[in-house]
C-alpha positions as CSV (number, residue, x, y, z in Angstrom):
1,X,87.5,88.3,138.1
2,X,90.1,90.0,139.8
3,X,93.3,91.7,137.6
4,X,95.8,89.2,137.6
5,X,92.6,86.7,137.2
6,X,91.8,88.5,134.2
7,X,95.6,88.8,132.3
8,X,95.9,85.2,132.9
9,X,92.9,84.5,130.8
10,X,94.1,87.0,128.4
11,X,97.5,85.1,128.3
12,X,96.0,81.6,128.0
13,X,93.2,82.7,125.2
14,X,96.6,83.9,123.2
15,X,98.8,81.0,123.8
16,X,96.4,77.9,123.9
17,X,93.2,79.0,121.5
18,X,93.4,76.9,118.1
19,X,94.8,79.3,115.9
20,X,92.2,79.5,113.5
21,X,89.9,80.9,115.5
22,X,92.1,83.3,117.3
23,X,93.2,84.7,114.2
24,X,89.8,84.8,112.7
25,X,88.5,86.1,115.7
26,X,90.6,89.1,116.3
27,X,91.0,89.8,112.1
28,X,87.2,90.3,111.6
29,X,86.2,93.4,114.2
30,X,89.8,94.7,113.2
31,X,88.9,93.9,108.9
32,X,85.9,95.9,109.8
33,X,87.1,98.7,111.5
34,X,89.7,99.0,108.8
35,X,86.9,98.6,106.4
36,X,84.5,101.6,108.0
37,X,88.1,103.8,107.8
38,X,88.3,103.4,104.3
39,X,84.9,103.6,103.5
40,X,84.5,106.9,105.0
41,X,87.6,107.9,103.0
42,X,85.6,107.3,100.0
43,X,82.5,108.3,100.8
44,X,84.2,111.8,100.8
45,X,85.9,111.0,97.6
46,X,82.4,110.1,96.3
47,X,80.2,113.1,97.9
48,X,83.4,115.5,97.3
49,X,83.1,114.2,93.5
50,X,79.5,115.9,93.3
51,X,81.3,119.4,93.7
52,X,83.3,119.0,90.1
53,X,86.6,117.3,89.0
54,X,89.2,119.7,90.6
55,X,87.2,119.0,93.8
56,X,87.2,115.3,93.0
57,X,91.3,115.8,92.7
58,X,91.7,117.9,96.0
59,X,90.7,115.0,98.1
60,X,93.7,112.8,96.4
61,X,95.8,115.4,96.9
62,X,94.7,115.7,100.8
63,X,95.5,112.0,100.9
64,X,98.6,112.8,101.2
65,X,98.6,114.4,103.9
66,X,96.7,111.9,105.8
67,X,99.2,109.6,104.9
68,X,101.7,111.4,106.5
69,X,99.6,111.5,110.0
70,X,98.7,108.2,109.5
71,X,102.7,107.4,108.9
72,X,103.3,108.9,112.5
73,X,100.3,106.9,114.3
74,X,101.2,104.2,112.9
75,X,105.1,104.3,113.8
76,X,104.3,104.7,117.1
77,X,101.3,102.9,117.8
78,X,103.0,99.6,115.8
79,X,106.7,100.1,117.4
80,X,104.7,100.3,120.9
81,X,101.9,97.4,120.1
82,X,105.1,94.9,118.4
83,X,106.1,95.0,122.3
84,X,103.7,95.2,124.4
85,X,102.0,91.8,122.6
86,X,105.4,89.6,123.4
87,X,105.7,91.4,126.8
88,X,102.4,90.5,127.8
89,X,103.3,86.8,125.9
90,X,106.2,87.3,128.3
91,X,104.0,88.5,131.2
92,X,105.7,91.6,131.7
93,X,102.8,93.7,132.0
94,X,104.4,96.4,134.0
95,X,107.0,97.6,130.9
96,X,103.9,97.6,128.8
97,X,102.2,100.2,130.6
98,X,105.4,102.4,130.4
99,X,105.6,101.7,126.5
100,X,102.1,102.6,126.2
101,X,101.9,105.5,127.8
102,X,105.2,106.8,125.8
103,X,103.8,105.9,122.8
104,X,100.5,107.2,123.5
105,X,101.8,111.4,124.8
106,X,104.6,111.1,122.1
107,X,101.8,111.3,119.6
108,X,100.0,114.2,120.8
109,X,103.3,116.1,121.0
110,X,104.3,115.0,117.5
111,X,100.6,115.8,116.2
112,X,100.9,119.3,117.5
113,X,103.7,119.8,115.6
114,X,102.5,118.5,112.2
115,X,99.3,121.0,113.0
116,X,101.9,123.9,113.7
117,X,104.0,123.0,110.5
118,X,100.9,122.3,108.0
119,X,99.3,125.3,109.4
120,X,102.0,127.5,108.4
121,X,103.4,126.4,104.8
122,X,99.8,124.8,103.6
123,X,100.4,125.9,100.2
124,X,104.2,125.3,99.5
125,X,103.1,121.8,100.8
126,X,100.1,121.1,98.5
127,X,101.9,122.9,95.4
128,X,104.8,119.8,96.4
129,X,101.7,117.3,96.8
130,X,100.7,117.8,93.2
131,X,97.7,120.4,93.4
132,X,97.2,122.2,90.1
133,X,96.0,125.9,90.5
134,X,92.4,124.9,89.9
135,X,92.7,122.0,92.4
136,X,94.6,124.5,95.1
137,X,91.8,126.0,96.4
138,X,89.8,123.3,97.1
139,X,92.8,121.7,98.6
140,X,93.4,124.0,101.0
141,X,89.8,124.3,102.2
142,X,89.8,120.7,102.7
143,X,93.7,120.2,104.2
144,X,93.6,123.1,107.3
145,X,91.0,121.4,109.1
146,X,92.8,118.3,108.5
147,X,95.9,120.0,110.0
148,X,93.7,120.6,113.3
149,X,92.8,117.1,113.8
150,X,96.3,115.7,113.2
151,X,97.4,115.2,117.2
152,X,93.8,113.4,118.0
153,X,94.0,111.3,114.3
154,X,98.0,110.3,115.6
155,X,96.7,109.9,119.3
156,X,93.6,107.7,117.9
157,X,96.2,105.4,115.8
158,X,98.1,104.7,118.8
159,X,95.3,104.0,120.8
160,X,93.7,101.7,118.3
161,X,97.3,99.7,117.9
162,X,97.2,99.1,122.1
163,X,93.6,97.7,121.9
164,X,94.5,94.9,119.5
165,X,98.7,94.2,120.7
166,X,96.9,93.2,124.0
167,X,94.0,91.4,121.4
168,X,90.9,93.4,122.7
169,X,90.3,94.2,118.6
170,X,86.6,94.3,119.6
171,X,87.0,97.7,121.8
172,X,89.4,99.3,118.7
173,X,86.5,98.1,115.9
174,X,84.0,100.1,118.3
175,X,85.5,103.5,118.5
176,X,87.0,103.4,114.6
177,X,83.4,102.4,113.6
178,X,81.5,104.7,115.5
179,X,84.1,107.2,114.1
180,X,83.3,106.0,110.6
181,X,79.5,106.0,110.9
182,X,79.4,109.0,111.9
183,X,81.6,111.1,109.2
184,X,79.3,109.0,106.3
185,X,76.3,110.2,107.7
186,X,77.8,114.0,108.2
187,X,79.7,114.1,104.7
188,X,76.4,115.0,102.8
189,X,74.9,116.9,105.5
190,X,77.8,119.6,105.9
191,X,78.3,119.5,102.0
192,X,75.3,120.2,100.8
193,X,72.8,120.9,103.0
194,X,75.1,123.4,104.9
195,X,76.4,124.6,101.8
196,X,80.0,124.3,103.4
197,X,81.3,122.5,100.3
198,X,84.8,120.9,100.5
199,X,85.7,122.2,103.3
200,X,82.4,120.5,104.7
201,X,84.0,117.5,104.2
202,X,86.9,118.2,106.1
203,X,84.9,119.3,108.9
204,X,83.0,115.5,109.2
205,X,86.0,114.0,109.2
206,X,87.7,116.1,111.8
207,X,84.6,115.5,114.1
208,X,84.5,111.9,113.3
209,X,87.7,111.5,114.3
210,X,87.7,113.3,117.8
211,X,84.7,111.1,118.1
212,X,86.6,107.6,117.6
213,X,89.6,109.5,119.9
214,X,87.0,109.6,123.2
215,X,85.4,106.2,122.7
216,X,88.7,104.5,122.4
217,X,90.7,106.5,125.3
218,X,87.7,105.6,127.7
219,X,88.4,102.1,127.4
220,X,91.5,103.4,129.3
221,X,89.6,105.2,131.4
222,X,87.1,102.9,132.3
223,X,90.5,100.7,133.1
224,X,88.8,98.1,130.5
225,X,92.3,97.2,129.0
226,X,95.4,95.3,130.6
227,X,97.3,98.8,129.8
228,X,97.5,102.0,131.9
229,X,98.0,105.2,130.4
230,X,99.4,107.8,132.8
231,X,101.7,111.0,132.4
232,X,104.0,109.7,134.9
233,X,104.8,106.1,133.2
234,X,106.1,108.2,130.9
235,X,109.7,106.8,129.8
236,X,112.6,108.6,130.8
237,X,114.8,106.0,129.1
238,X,116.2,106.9,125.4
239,X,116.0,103.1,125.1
240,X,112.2,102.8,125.3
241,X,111.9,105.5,122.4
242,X,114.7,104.4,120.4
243,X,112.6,100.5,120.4
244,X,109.3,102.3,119.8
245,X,111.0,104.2,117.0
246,X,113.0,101.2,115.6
247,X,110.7,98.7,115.6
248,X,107.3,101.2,114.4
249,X,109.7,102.4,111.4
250,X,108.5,100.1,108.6
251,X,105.1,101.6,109.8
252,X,105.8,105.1,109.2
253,X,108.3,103.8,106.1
254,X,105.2,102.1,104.5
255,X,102.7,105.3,105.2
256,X,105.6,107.8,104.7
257,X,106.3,106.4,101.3
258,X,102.3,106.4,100.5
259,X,102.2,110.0,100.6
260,X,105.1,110.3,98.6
261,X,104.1,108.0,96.0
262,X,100.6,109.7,96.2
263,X,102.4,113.0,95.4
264,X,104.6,111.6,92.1
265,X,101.4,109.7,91.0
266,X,99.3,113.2,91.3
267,X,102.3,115.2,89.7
268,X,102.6,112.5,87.0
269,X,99.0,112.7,86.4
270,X,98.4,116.1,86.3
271,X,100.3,116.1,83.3
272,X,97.1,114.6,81.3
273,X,94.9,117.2,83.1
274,X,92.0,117.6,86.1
275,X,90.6,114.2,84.9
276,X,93.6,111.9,85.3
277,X,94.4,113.1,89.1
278,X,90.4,112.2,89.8
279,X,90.4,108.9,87.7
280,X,93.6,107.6,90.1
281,X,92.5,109.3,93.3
282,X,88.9,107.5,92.6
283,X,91.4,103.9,91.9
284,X,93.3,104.8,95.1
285,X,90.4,105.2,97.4
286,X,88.8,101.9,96.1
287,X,91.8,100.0,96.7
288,X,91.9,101.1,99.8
289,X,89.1,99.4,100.5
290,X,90.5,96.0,99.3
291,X,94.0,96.7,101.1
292,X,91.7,97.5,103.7
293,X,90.7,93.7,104.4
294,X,94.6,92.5,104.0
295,X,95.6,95.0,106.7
296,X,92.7,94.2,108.7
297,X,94.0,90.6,108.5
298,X,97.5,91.0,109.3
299,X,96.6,93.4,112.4
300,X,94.6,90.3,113.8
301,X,97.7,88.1,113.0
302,X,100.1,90.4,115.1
303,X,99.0,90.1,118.3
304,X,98.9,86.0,118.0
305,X,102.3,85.7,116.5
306,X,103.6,88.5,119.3
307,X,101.8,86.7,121.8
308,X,103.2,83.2,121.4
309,X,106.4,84.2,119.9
310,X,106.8,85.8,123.8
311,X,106.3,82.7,125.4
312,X,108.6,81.1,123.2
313,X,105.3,78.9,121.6
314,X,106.9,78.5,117.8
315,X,105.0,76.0,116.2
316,X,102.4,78.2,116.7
317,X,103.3,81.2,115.3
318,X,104.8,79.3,112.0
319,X,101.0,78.2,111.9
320,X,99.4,81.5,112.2
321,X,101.8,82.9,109.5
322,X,100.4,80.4,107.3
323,X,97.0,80.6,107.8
324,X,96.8,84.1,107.4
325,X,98.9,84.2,104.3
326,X,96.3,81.7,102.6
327,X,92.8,83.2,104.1
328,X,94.2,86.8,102.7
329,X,95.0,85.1,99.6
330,X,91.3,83.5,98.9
331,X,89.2,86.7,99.9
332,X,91.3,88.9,98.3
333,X,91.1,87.3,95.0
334,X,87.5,87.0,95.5
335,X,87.3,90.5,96.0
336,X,89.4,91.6,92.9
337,X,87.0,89.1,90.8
338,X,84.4,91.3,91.7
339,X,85.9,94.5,91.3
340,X,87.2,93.4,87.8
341,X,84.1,92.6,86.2
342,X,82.1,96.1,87.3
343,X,85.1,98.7,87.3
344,X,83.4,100.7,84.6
345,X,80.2,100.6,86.9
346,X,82.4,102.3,89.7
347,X,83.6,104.5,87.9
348,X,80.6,106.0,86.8
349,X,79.2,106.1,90.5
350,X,81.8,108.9,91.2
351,X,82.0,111.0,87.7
352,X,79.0,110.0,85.7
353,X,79.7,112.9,83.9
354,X,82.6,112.7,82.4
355,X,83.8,109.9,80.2
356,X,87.5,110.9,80.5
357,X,87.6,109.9,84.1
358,X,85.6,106.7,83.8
359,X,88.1,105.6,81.1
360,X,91.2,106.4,82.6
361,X,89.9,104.7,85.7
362,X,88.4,101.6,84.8
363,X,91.7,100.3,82.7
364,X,93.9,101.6,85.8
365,X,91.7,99.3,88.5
366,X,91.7,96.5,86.1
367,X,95.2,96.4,85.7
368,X,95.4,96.9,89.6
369,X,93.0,93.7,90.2
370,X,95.4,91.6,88.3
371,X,98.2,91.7,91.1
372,X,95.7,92.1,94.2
373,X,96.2,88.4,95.0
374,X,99.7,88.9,95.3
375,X,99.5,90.9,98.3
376,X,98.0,88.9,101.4
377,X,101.2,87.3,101.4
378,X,103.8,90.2,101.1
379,X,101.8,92.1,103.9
380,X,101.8,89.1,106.4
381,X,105.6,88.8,105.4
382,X,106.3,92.2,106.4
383,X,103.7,92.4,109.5
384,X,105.8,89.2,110.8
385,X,109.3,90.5,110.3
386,X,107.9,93.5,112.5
387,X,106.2,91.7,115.3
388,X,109.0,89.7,115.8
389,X,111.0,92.9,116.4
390,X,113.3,92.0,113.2
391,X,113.2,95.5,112.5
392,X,116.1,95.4,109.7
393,X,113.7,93.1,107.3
394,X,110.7,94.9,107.9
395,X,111.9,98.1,107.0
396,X,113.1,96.4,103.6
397,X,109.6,95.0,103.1
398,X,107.8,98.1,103.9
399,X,109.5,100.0,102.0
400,X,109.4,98.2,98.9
401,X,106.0,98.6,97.4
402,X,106.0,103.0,97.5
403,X,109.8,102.9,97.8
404,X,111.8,100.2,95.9
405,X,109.5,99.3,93.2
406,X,106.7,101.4,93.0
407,X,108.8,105.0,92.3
408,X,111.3,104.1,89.5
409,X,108.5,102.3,87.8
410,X,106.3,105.4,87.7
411,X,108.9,107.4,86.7
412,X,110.2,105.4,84.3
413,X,107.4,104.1,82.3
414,X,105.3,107.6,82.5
415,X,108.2,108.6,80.4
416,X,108.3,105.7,78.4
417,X,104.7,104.8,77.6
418,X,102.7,108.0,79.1
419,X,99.5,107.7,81.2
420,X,99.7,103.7,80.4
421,X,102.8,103.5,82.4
422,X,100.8,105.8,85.4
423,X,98.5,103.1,85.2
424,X,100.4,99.9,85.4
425,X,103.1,101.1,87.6
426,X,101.8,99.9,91.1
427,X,100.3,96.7,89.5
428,X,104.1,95.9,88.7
429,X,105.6,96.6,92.1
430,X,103.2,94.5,93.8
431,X,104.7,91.7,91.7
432,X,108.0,92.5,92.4
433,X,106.8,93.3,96.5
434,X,105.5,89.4,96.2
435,X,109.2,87.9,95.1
436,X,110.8,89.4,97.2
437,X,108.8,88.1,100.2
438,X,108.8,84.8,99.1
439,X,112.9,85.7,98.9
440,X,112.6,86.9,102.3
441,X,110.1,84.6,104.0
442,X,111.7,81.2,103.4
443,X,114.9,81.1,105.8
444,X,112.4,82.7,108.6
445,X,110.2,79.8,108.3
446,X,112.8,77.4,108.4
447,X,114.3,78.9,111.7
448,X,110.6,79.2,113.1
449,X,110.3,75.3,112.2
450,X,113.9,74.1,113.6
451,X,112.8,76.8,117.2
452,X,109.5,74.7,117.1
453,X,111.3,71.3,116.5
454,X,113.1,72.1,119.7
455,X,110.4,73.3,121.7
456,X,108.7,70.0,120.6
457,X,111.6,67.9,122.1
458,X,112.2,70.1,125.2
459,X,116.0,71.3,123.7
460,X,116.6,75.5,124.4
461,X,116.6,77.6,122.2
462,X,118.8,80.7,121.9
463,X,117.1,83.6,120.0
């Protein structure tokens, strides 16, 4: 099968598979590769735990951090992957090369600078995180290897965002897996039996993730994607970075406002002591597992709803919306069934040991479990506003469950009922995230039904 052979298989598989399938299809190899990144987050929550409660608290602190990598990756590799999915809808393939590859060298250069920056002011910046002074240490064994990886981990996002706009989710859930894999089976081996401790840790993960970097770039390589990545297809245009940056801002929004959050929920928590900043960095980690599955899910959806939404196919992406909103729905409420029942048991995987933790975290991933199946539907909400290159609504609803909600409510109600209020604060922006949605949602689908109504009976339709 020759190129242009092979791009109009790609376009008819997006445009004419039953959705269903297609979104099934591309959700589970990019559910699991979500699944294998979060696990290996806990896993060195879980191994990390073994060194002592400070430890246990470093790696929450870290998160942080991640998050604000992650933010970056994500800006660019969504505000790229939004366009490239309706160019290629649109059969445009040549403009999606050049957003690719802008999106693609932007990262390292903005990675290099997040090393340089982190490298330098490390402490000032985990003192701001939330690190008390027996948590610093371990913190910044763990964060400056973290800092070295940051132009690979922002490189690897992008990447992985390509693979699935143009819906090859099956080469992405390769390299993040194998990337995964690899840092479980290293966690234990650099912390204990090469006594590296922490900063063992730190060291598996960086590895890992150059790992995932090579298997995914070679797919580029290997010229086994639709996309070519090349120094010279590198935009000159201020438009083509201002799109990136426009429409990938709810993505770096959403993860930006995670590591904020994740530094007023440590500083909040450190209040109550060592065992409080472990008991919600243990919650966070697990959730991220579950949030995990509803990101997985929506990153499948993308790429159909881009795809059709392109080549002006309506009805169809109204139907994908649904059926995404609803599957979320039933396996994440599954999932927080299960999680519900055994929270004490989880809690007691990570700090046996001491009681303080295991209480503090059991009653906080309850409370957490309660609002879970509110969220399928707010993250397809905001995913759709993004695809579609709505940028203005996306950026409200990504911001909205670290921003809007969740920071008055910690603030507030830590100062009005203590740790309780620590504990129930994201439960109650979650709720709030799910009204507004709904708020939101409702005139979009009534303009994607009328756009489909008129594709039905051949009228035009202005956009």
């Amino acid at each position: 099968m020759n190129e242009q052979q092979a791009n109009q298989a790609l376009y008819q598989k997006m445009t004419e598979t039953r959705i269903s399938a297609l979104v099934t299809g591309l959700a589970v190899p990019t559910i699991a590769s979500m699944l294998i990144s979060a696990l290996y987050n806990t896993a060195d929550t879980f191994f990390v735990s073994r060194l002592g409660t400070s430890a246990s608290g470093a790696v929450g602190i870290v998160f942080s951090i991640m998050s604000i990598i992650q933010s970056v990756g994500f800006m660019l590799g969504m505000g790229a992957g939004s366009q490239i999915s309706r160019l290629l809808g649109a059969q445009e393939k040549k403009q999606a090369g050049v957003v690719a590859s802008t999106s693609f060298f932007s990262a390292l250069l903005l990675g290099g600078v997040i090393t340089l920056l982190g490298l330098l002011f490390t402490e000032p910046l985990l003192k701001l995180l939330g690190a008390t002074p027996t948590i610093l240490p371990y913190a910044a064994d763990y964060a400056k290897y973290i800092f070295f990886g940051a132009p690979i981990m922002c490189a690897s996002y992008v990447l992985n965002n390509l693979l699935r706009a143009e819906g090859k989710a099956t080469f992405a859930m390769i390299g993040i897996t194998v990337g995964g894999v690899l840092n479980i089976i290293l966690d234990p081996i650099f912390i204990f039996v090469f006594d590296l401790g922490i900063a063992g840790a730190a060291i598996a993960t960086l590895l890992s993730q150059c790992i995932s970097f090579l298997l995914l770039l070679s797919v580029f390589l290997l010229k086994r994607s639709a996309l070519k990545l090349h120094i010279r297809s590198l935009s000159r245009k201020f438009i083509d970075y201002r799109n990136i940056i426009v429409i990938g801002f709810p993505s770096f929004a959403r993860q930006g406002l995670a590591s904020i959050a994740a530094a007023i929920l440590n500083r909040e928590a450190s209040l109550y002591g060592d065992a409080a900043v472990a008991a919600m960095s243990i919650v966070g980690r697990m959730f991220m597992l579950i949030y995990s599955v509803i990101i997985g899910l929506g990153q499948g959806f993308q790429p159909v709803a881009g795809h059709n939404y392109g080549a002006k196919k309506y009805a169809r992406v109204n139907e994908a919306i649904l059926f995404s909103a609803k599957l979320g729905t039933i396996a994440v409420t599954a999932l927080s069934l299960l999680i519900f029942i055994f929270a004490p048991q989880i809690m007691t995987a990570f700090r046996a040991d001491d009681a303080e933790v295991i209480r503090i975290g059991s009653f906080a991933m309850r409370v957490q479990c309660l609002s879970l199946p509110f969220m399928p539907f707010y993250t397809i909400s905001s995913m759709t506003y993004q695809v579609l290159g709505k940028s203005m609504g996306a950026t409200i609803l990504s911001t909205a469950r670290q921003g809007i909600f969740f920071l008055p409510f910690i603030l507030i109600l830590r100062r009005v009922i203590g740790l309780s209020g620590i504990q129930i604060a994201q439960p109650i922006s979650d709720v709030c995230c799910f009204t507004l949605a709904l708020f939101m949602m409702m005139p979009l689908l009534k303009e994607l039904k009328a756009l489909a109504c008129n594709e039905k009976e051949g009228l035009p339709n202005e956009i």
